[in-house]
Structure formats: structure tokens, C-alpha cells
C-alpha positions as CSV (number, residue, x, y, z in Angstrom):
1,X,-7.3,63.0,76.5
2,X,-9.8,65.2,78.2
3,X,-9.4,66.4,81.6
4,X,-11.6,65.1,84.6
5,X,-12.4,67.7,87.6
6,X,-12.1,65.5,90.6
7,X,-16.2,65.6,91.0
8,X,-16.5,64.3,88.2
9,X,-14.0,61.6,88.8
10,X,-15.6,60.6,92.1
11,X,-18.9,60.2,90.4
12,X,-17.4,58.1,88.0
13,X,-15.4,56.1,90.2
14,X,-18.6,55.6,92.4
15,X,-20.8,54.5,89.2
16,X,-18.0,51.7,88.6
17,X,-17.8,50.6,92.4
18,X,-21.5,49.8,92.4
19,X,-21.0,47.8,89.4
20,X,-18.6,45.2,91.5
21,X,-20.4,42.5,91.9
22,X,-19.2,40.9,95.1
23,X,-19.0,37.2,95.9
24,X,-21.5,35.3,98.5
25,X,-20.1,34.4,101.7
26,X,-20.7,30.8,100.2
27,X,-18.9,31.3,97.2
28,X,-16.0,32.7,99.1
29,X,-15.7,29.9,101.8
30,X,-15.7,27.2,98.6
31,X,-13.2,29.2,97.2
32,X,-11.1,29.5,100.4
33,X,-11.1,25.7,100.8
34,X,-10.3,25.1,96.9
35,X,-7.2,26.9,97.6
36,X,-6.4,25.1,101.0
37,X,-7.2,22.2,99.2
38,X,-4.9,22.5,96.0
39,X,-2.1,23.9,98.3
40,X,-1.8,21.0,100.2
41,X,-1.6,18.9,97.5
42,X,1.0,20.9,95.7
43,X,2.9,20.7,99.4
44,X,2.5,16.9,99.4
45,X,3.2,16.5,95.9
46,X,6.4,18.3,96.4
47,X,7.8,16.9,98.9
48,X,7.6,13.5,97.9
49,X,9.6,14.6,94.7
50,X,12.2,16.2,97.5
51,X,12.0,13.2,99.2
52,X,12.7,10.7,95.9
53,X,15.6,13.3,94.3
54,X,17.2,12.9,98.3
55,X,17.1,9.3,98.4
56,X,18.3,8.5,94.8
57,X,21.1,11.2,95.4
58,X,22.2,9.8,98.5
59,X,22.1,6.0,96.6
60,X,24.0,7.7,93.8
61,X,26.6,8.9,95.9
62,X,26.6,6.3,98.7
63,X,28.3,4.0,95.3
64,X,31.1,6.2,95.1
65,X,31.8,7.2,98.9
């Protein structure tokens, strides 16, 4: 591998940076919400499976206590 002086590294590194290209405040507000949206489910959807493994554990054991 060839060595880079750090000028030419910087150039480099600028020439990649300005081809980012960046989201729209839109697009990341959508996005934001998706995620809010899908966590909450996962949160719901998990704690009714808590909630259902609790209760048949305490049935299960409630018939031998």
C-alpha cells in the first residue's frame, strides 16, 4: 500500500464527505416516527407475552401449591 501525506488525505477525505448525501428533514422525521412507531409495538407486543408466560406460570404452579 502506498503512503498518503496527510494533505493529500484531507483532500480525499473532503472529496468523499461531499459525496454524503444527507437525508431531508422530512425524510428524517418519517423515519424518527417509524422507529417510535415499531418500538412501541415491540414494547406492547412483549409485554403481553410477559404478561401470558406470568399468568400461565402462576396457574401452573397455583395446582401444586
Amino acid at each position: 500500500m502506498a503512503k498518503t501525506n496527510p494533505l493529500q488525505f484531507i483532500q480525499q477525505t473532503r472529496a468523499e464527505i461531499s459525496k454524503v448525501v444527507w437525508p431531508t428533514r422530512r425524510e428524517t422525521l418519517l423515519t424518527t416516527a417509524m422507529v417510535v412507531a415499531l418500538a412501541t409495538v415491540a414494547a406492547i407486543f412483549f409485554s403481553l407475552v410477559d404478561l401470558g408466560i406470568r399468568s400461565g406460570l402462576s396457574a401452573l404452579l397455583g395446582l401444586f401449591g
